[in-house]
C-alpha positions in Angstrom: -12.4 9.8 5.4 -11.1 9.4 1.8 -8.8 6.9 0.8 -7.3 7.0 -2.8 -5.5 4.9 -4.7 -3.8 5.2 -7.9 -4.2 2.3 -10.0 -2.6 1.3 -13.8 -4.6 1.1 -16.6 -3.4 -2.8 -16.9 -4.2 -3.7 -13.8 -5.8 -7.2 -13.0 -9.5 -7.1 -11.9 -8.6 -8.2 -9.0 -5.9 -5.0 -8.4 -8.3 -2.5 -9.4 -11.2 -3.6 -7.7 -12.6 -1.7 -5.3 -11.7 -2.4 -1.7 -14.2 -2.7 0.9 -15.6 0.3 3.0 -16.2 0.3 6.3 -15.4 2.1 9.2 -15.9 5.5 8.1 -13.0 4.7 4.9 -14.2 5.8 1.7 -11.8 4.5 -1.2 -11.3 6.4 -4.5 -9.3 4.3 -7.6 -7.7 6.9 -9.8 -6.6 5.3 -13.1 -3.9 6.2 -14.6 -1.0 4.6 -17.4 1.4 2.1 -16.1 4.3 4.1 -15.7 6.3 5.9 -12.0 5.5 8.9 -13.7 1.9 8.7 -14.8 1.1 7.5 -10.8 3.3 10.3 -9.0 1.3 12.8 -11.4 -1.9 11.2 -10.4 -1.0 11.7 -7.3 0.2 15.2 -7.0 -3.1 15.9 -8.8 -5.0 14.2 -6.3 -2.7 15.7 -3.6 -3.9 19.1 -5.0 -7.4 18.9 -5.9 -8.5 17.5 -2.2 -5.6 18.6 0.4 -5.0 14.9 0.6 -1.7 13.7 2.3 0.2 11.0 0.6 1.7 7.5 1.9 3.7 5.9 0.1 3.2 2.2 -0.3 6.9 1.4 0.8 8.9 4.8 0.5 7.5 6.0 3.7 8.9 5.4 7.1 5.4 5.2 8.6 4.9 2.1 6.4 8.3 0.3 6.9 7.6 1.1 10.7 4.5 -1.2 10.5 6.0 -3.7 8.4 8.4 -4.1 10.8 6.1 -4.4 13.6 4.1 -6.9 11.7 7.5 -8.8 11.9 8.6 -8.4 15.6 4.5 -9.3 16.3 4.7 -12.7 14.5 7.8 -13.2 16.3 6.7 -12.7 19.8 3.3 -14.6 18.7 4.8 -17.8 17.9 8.5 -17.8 18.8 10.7 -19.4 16.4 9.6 -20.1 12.6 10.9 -22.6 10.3 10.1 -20.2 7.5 7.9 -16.9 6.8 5.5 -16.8 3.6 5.4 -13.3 2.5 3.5 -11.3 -0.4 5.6 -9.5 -2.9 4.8 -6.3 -4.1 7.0 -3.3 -2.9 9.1 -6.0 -0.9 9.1 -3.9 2.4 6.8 -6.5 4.6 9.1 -9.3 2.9 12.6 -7.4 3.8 11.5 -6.9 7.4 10.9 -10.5 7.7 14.9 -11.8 6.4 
Protein backbone atom coordinates (compact mmCIF):
# COMPACT_ATOMS: atom_id res chain seq x y z
CA UNK A 1 0.00 0.00 0.00
CA UNK A 2 0.86 3.61 -0.95
CA UNK A 3 0.68 6.41 1.25
CA UNK A 4 1.10 10.06 -0.10
CA UNK A 5 1.50 13.02 1.30
CA UNK A 6 1.55 16.44 0.00
CA UNK A 7 4.09 18.53 1.42
CA UNK A 8 5.02 22.62 0.95
CA UNK A 9 7.87 23.66 -0.77
CA UNK A 10 8.97 25.48 2.72
CA UNK A 11 8.57 22.89 4.70
CA UNK A 12 11.09 22.17 7.73
CA UNK A 13 13.37 19.08 7.13
CA UNK A 14 11.93 17.63 9.67
CA UNK A 15 8.11 18.01 7.89
CA UNK A 16 9.24 16.76 4.64
CA UNK A 17 11.15 13.99 5.74
CA UNK A 18 10.23 10.84 4.81
CA UNK A 19 8.36 8.80 7.29
CA UNK A 20 9.21 5.35 8.09
CA UNK A 21 7.93 2.21 6.20
CA UNK A 22 7.00 -0.69 7.55
CA UNK A 23 4.20 -2.89 7.53
CA UNK A 24 3.50 -3.07 4.02
CA UNK A 25 3.12 1.29 3.95
CA UNK A 26 4.90 2.76 1.27
CA UNK A 27 5.00 6.68 1.63
CA UNK A 28 5.19 9.09 -1.35
CA UNK A 29 6.01 13.16 -0.54
CA UNK A 30 4.58 15.21 -3.35
CA UNK A 31 5.87 18.76 -3.21
CA UNK A 32 4.08 21.27 -3.98
CA UNK A 33 3.86 25.53 -3.15
CA UNK A 34 2.60 26.55 0.13
CA UNK A 35 -0.70 27.50 -0.62
CA UNK A 36 -4.66 25.41 0.01
CA UNK A 37 -4.74 25.47 -3.49
CA UNK A 38 -1.44 24.29 -4.70
CA UNK A 39 -2.02 21.05 -2.07
CA UNK A 40 -5.79 20.32 -3.06
CA UNK A 41 -4.36 20.29 -6.80
CA UNK A 42 -1.57 18.07 -5.82
CA UNK A 43 -3.96 16.11 -4.62
CA UNK A 44 -6.64 15.74 -7.13
CA UNK A 45 -3.63 15.03 -9.40
CA UNK A 46 -2.49 12.39 -7.27
CA UNK A 47 -6.18 11.24 -6.74
CA UNK A 48 -6.20 10.82 -10.52
CA UNK A 49 -3.01 9.53 -11.70
CA UNK A 50 -3.16 6.32 -9.12
CA UNK A 51 -7.09 5.77 -8.01
CA UNK A 52 -5.91 6.84 -4.66
CA UNK A 53 -8.60 7.83 -2.04
CA UNK A 54 -8.02 10.88 -0.08
CA UNK A 55 -8.11 11.59 3.94
CA UNK A 56 -8.10 14.55 4.94
CA UNK A 57 -5.79 15.52 7.80
CA UNK A 58 -8.73 17.05 9.90
CA UNK A 59 -11.73 17.66 7.36
CA UNK A 60 -12.63 14.03 7.52
CA UNK A 61 -14.94 12.39 9.95
CA UNK A 62 -12.87 9.20 9.92
CA UNK A 63 -10.08 11.40 11.38
CA UNK A 64 -12.05 13.44 13.98
CA UNK A 65 -13.60 9.91 14.93
CA UNK A 66 -10.08 8.73 15.96
CA UNK A 67 -9.08 11.85 17.50
CA UNK A 68 -11.83 11.51 19.56
CA UNK A 69 -11.16 8.09 20.49
CA UNK A 70 -7.59 9.00 21.31
CA UNK A 71 -9.40 11.26 23.84
CA UNK A 72 -12.04 8.99 25.48
CA UNK A 73 -8.80 6.21 25.49
CA UNK A 74 -6.63 8.52 27.66
CA UNK A 75 -9.51 9.10 29.68
CA UNK A 76 -10.42 5.67 30.57
CA UNK A 77 -6.49 5.00 30.84
CA UNK A 78 -5.79 7.24 33.57
CA UNK A 79 -9.01 8.77 34.94
CA UNK A 80 -8.90 12.30 35.80
CA UNK A 81 -6.07 14.68 34.38
CA UNK A 82 -4.81 17.78 35.73
CA UNK A 83 -4.06 18.89 32.24
CA UNK A 84 -3.63 17.35 28.52
CA UNK A 85 -0.49 18.37 26.34
CA UNK A 86 -1.48 18.35 22.78
CA UNK A 87 0.27 18.93 19.28
CA UNK A 88 -1.01 21.66 17.19
CA UNK A 89 -1.40 21.39 13.68
CA UNK A 90 -4.93 21.06 12.24
CA UNK A 91 -6.27 21.40 16.03
CA UNK A 92 -8.62 18.35 15.68
CA UNK A 93 -6.69 15.93 18.42
CA UNK A 94 -6.36 19.29 20.55
CA UNK A 95 -10.36 20.21 20.27
CA UNK A 96 -11.31 16.69 21.18
CA UNK A 97 -9.29 16.89 24.25
CA UNK A 98 -11.21 20.59 25.77
Amino acid sequence: MAASAGVDRNAQKCSAGEMPSGGGVRRENHVCEPRISARNEAAARVQSETGAVMIHPYDDDRIIAGQATAAKELLEEVGTLDAVLAPVSGGGLLAVHA
